[in-house]
C-alpha positions as CSV (number, residue, x, y, z in Angstrom):
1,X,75.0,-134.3,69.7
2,X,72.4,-131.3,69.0
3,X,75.7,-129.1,68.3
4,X,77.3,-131.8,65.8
5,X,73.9,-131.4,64.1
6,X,73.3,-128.0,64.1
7,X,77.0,-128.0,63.0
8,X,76.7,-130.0,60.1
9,X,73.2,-128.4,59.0
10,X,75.0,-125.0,58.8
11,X,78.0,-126.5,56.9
12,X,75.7,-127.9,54.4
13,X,73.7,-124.6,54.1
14,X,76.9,-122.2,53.7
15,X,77.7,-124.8,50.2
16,X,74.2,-124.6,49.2
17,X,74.7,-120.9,48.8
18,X,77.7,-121.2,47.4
19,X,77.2,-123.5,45.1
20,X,74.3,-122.2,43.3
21,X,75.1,-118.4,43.5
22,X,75.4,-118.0,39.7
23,X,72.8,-119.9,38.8
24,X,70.3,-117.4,39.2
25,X,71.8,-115.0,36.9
26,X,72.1,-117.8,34.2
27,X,68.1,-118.3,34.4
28,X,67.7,-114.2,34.2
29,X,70.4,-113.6,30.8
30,X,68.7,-111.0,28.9
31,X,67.4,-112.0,25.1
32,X,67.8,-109.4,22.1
33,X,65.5,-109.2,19.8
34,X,68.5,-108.0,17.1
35,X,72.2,-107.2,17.1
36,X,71.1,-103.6,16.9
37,X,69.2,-104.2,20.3
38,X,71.8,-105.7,21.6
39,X,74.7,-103.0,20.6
40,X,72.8,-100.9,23.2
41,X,74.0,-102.6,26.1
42,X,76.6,-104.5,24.5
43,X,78.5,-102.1,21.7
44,X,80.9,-105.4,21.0
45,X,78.6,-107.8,21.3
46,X,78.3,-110.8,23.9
47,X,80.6,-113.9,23.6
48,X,81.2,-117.2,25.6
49,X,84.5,-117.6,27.5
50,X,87.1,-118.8,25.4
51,X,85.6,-117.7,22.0
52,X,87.6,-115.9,19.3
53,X,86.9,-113.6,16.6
54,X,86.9,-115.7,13.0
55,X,87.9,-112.8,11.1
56,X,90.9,-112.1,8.0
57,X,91.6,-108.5,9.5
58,X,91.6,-107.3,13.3
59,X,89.9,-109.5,15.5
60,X,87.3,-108.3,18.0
61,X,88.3,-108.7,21.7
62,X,86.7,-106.6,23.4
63,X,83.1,-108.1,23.7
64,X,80.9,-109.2,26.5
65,X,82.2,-112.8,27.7
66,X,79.3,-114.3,29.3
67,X,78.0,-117.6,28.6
68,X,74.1,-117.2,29.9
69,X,74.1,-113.9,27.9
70,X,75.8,-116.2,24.4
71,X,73.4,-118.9,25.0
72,X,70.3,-116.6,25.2
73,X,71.2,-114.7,22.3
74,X,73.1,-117.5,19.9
75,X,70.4,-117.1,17.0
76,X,72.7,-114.0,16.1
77,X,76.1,-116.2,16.0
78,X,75.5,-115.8,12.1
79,X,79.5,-117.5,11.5
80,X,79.5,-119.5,14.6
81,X,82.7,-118.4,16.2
82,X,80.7,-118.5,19.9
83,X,80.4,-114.2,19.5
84,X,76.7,-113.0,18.9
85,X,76.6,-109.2,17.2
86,X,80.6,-108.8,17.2
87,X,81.6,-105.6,16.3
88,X,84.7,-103.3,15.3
């Protein structure tokens, strides 16, 4: 019986962990005061997963997807496409 137990308590551990791995780095996403700011780290700015350039010419692609680092930084969505600070 203590080995179904013990068994069990390490089973429920090993999800624990996996389950709530990312959640730290949501609660840690970095905030910028400013686009320019943020082109320091992030020359293309930060997006969430999914999101898409609303844009007549070339679209940017190549931006940060990350949706604790969008959601931190959303003030500067200024045309709401779910891309803060894209750039060309």
């Amino acid at each position: 019986m203590k080995h179904a137990l013990k068994a069990v308590l390490v089973a429920v551990a090993a999800t624990c962990v996996v389950t709530t791995g990312s959640g730290a780095a949501d609660a840690t996403a970095r905030t910028f005061a400013n686009c320019t700011a943020m082109h320091r780290v992030y020359p293309h700015g930060v997006g969430k997963y999914g999101a898409h350039d609303r844009t007549s010419s070339t679209p940017v692609t190549n931006f940060k997807r990350s949706n604790a680092l969008y959601y931190a930084n959303r003030k500067s969505d200024r045309d709401g496409d779910r891309i803060a600070c894209e750039a060309r």
